[in-house]
N, C-alpha and C positions, 0 to 999 in steps of 0.2 A: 857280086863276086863271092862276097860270105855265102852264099846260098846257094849259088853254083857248086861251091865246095862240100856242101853239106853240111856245114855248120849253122848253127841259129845266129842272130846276133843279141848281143846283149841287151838289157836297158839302154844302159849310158850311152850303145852308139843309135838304137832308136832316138832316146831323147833328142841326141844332137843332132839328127839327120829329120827330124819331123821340128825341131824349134828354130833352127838355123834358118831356113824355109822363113819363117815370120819374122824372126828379128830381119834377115836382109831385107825382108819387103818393107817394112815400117822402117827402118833407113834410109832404104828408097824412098819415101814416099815423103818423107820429113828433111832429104836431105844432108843426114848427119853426117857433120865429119868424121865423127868416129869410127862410120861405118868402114873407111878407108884404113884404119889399122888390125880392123876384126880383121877385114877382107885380105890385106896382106898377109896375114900371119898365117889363116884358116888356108888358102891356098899353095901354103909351104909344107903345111902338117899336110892339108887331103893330098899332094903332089907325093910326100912320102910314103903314105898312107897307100895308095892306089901302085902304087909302085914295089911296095911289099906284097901288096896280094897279089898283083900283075907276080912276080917272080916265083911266088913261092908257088900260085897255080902251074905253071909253066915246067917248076921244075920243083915238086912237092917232097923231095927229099933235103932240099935248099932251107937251113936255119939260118937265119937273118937277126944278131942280136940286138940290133938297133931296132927292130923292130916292135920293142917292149916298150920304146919309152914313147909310142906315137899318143897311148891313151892320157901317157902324166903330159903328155905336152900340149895337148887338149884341154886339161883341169888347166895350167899355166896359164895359155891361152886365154880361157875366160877372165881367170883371177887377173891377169894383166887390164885387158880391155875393161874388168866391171872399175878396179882403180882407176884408169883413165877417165870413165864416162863418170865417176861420180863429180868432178870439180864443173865439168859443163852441165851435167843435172839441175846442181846447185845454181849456177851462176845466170843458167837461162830465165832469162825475165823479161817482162813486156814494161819496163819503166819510161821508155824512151820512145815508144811507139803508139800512138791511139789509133791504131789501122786493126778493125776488130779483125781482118783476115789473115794480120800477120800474129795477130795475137791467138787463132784458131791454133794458126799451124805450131807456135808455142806451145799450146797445150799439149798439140796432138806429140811435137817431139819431148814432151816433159812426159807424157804416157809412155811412149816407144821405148826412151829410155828406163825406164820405171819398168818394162816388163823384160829388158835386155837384162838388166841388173837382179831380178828377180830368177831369171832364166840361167845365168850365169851360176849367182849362188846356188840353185840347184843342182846344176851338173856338177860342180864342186864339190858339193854334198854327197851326192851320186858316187861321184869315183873315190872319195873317201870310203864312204859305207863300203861300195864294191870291194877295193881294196882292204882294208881291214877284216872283212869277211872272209877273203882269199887266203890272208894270213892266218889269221884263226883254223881254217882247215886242213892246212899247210903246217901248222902245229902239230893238231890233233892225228895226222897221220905220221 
């Protein structure tokens, strides 16, 4: 839609639109719970998200100021879910099982999450920097 409109899209929503793609596959594929609250949340922002641009294509003299808070509720978002997934990180362990293939899929979900948690802090990072840099120019003029 962005690019129908003519505009580019950011970093931050490349990042999340190319890593989102891997995190739910490795969810998928390890079965994480957690992936059940990414998934609920991420589908309430994209529903609003798609729906700002759905209106404002349609009728582009249309400001929408709810609009603004779709990127902080995306930084929210992660910072929520990376809290979440750190106590089952931690807690995931093969003590109780000498089944070396449920002991694989342990690792493989102690990786998944390791690179959801990795992935998260960086968008978080991301939309600080972005912001803060926004500010700063936003000063200067």
């Amino acid at each position: 839609i962005l690019i129908m409109k003519g505009d580019t899209p950011t970093l931050l929503q490349l990042y999340y639109h190319a890593g989102i793609v891997l995190i739910l596959w490795g969810g998928i594929l390890t079965h994480g719970t957690w992936l059940q609250t990414l998934v609920l949340m991420d589908s309430l922002i994209q529903a609003a998200s798609y729906s700002f641009h759905f209106a404002t294509t349609m009728f582009p003299n249309l400001q929408i100021r709810a609009s603004t808070y779709v990127e902080p509720s995306r930084a929210v978002q992660f910072f929520v879910v990376l809290l979440y997934t750190l106590p089952i990180h931690i807690s995931c362990n093969n003590n109780n099982n000498n089944n070396a293939t449920t002991g694989g899929v342990i690792v493989v979900a102690r990786v998944v999450l390791a690179i959801f948690q990795l992935y998260a802090l960086g968008f978080v990072a991301i939309y600080f920097t972005m912001n803060m840099q926004s500010k700063k120019k936003d000063k200067q003029q």
